[in-house]
Phi, psi and omega in degrees: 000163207242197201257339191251338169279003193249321187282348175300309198267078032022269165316305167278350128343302195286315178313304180301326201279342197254339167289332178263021177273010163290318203266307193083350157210183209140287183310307154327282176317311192285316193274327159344259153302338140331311198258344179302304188310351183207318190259169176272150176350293189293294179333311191310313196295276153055254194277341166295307169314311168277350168269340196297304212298315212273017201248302175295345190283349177285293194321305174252024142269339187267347183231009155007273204272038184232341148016086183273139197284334201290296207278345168315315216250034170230307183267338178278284184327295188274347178290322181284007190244336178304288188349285186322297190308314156343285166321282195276018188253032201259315182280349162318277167287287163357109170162182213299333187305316160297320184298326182262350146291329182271340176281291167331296183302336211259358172285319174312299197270353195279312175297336171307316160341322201245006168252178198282126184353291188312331180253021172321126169229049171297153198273135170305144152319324227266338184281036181270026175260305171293335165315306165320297185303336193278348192264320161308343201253296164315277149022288188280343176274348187251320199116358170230135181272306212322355193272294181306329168274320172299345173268347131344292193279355157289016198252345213246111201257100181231149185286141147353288159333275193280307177352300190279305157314303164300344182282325163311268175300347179274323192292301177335304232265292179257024141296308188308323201267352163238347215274312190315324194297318184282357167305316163284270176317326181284358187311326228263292211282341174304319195278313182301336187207011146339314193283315185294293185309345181292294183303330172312307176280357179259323185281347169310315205281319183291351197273322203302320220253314182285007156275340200279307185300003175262318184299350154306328192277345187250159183272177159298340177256357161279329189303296188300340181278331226259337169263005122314308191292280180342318190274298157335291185322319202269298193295007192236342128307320161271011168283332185258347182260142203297131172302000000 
C-alpha cells in the first residue's frame, strides 16, 4: 500500500465515521469494500473490525447515560441469540431469496418514515422480542445487522441520544463476540500494522466527535429521516450487488 492509498482510507474513515454517527449503522458496510481496494479480503475485515469495536466504544462513552436498558435487554438480548443463530444456519438457509427478501424490508420500513401516521407501517412494540431475533438472525445470515436494528428501533420513539446509545451497545456486544477470533488468526499482522490501526483509529475517532456536534444541530425528525434514507440506501444496495 503506497502512502496516497493509505491516506484515501483515512479520508473515508472520517467522512464515514463522522455520517455514521448519524445512522447508528454503516461503518462497517461503507470501509469494508473501501478497504478491499487496497488490502487483500481478509486483512480489510480485519483491520474494519478493530475500528469498528473502538470506534463504537467512543460512541458509548460519549452517549452512556443516555441508554434504554428495557429495550436493550428485550430487544438487544435476542438479537445477539438471532445473531448466533443466523451465523450458523448461514450456509443453509443463505441465498438470492433471502437477500432480496431482507432488502425489500429494509426498503419498506426505511419508506415508512415519510407516509402519514395513518399509513404507519411500523412494526408492533409488542413484537420486539421477535423482532429483536429476527434482526439478528438476518443480520448474521448476509453479515450486516446495523441496517436491520436501526430500522427496528425506529419502531421506538427514542431521542437521538438513546437511539444511538441502545444502538451502540448491542453493536459493542457482538463486536465482542468475533473480534477475539480475528485476533487469533490476525495476530502476526496486529503487530505489523499496529501504526496503521492506531492512525484509522484516531481519524475514527475524530470523524465520530464532529458527528457528535452535528447531531446537536438536527431535530428529531431530521435525525429520524436521515437514518430512513440509510436504511432505504442499504436496501437497494442490497438488490444491486451481485450475490
Amino acid at each position: 500500500m503506497t502512502s496516497v492509498d493509505f491516506f484515501i482510507t483515512l479520508i473515508v474513515t472520517f467522512l464515514i465515521s463522522t455520517a455514521t454517527l448519524l445512522t447508528g449503522f454503516g461503518i462497517g458496510t461503507v470501509l469494508t469494500p473501501t478497504f478491499t481496494l487496497f488490502y487483500d479480503v481478509k486483512t480489510a475485515v480485519f483491520l474494519v473490525s478493530i475500528v469498528h469495536l473502538a470506534n463504537n466504544l467512543l460512541k458509548f462513552g460519549l452517549f452512556a447515560k443516555h441508554v434504554d436498558k428495557k429495550i436493550l435487554w428485550r430487544f438487544g438480548a435476542v438479537s445477539i441469540l438471532g445473531a448466533v443463530t443466523g451465523s450458523l444456519l448461514q450456509g443453509i438457509l443463505a441465498g438470492p431469496a433471502v437477500r432480496i427478501a431482507l432488502a425489500l424490508f429494509l426498503i419498506i420500513s426505511g419508506a415508512g418514515e415519510f407516509l402519514p401516521k395513518k399509513f404507519s407501517l411500523r412494526i408492533p412494540r409488542r413484537t420486539d422480542i421477535l423482532g429483536g431475533f429476527f434482526s439478528g438472525f438476518m443480520g448474521g445470515m448476509i453479515g450486516n445487522q446495523g441496517a436491520i436494528r436501526s430500522a427496528y428501533l425506529l419502531n421506538y420513539n427514542l431521542g437521538k441520544e438513546s437511539f444511538i446509545a441502545t444502538a451502540t451497545v448491542i453493536a459493542i456486544v457482538i463486536d465482542l463476540s468475533r473480534i477475539p477470533v480475528y485476533l487469533l488468526e490476525h495476530s502476526g499482522q496486529f503487530e505489523q500494522m499496529g501504526e496503521q490501526l492506531l492512525l484509522l483509529i484516531g481519524i475514527a475517532f475524530a470523524g465520530t466527535l464532529l458527528g457528535k456536534q452535528l447531531l446537536r444541530s438536527i431535530s428529531l425528525e431530521k435525525f429520524r429521516a436521515i437514518v430512513s434514507v440509510f436504511i432505504m440506501l442499504f436496501g437497494i444496495y442490497l438488490l444491486i450487488t451481485p450475490f
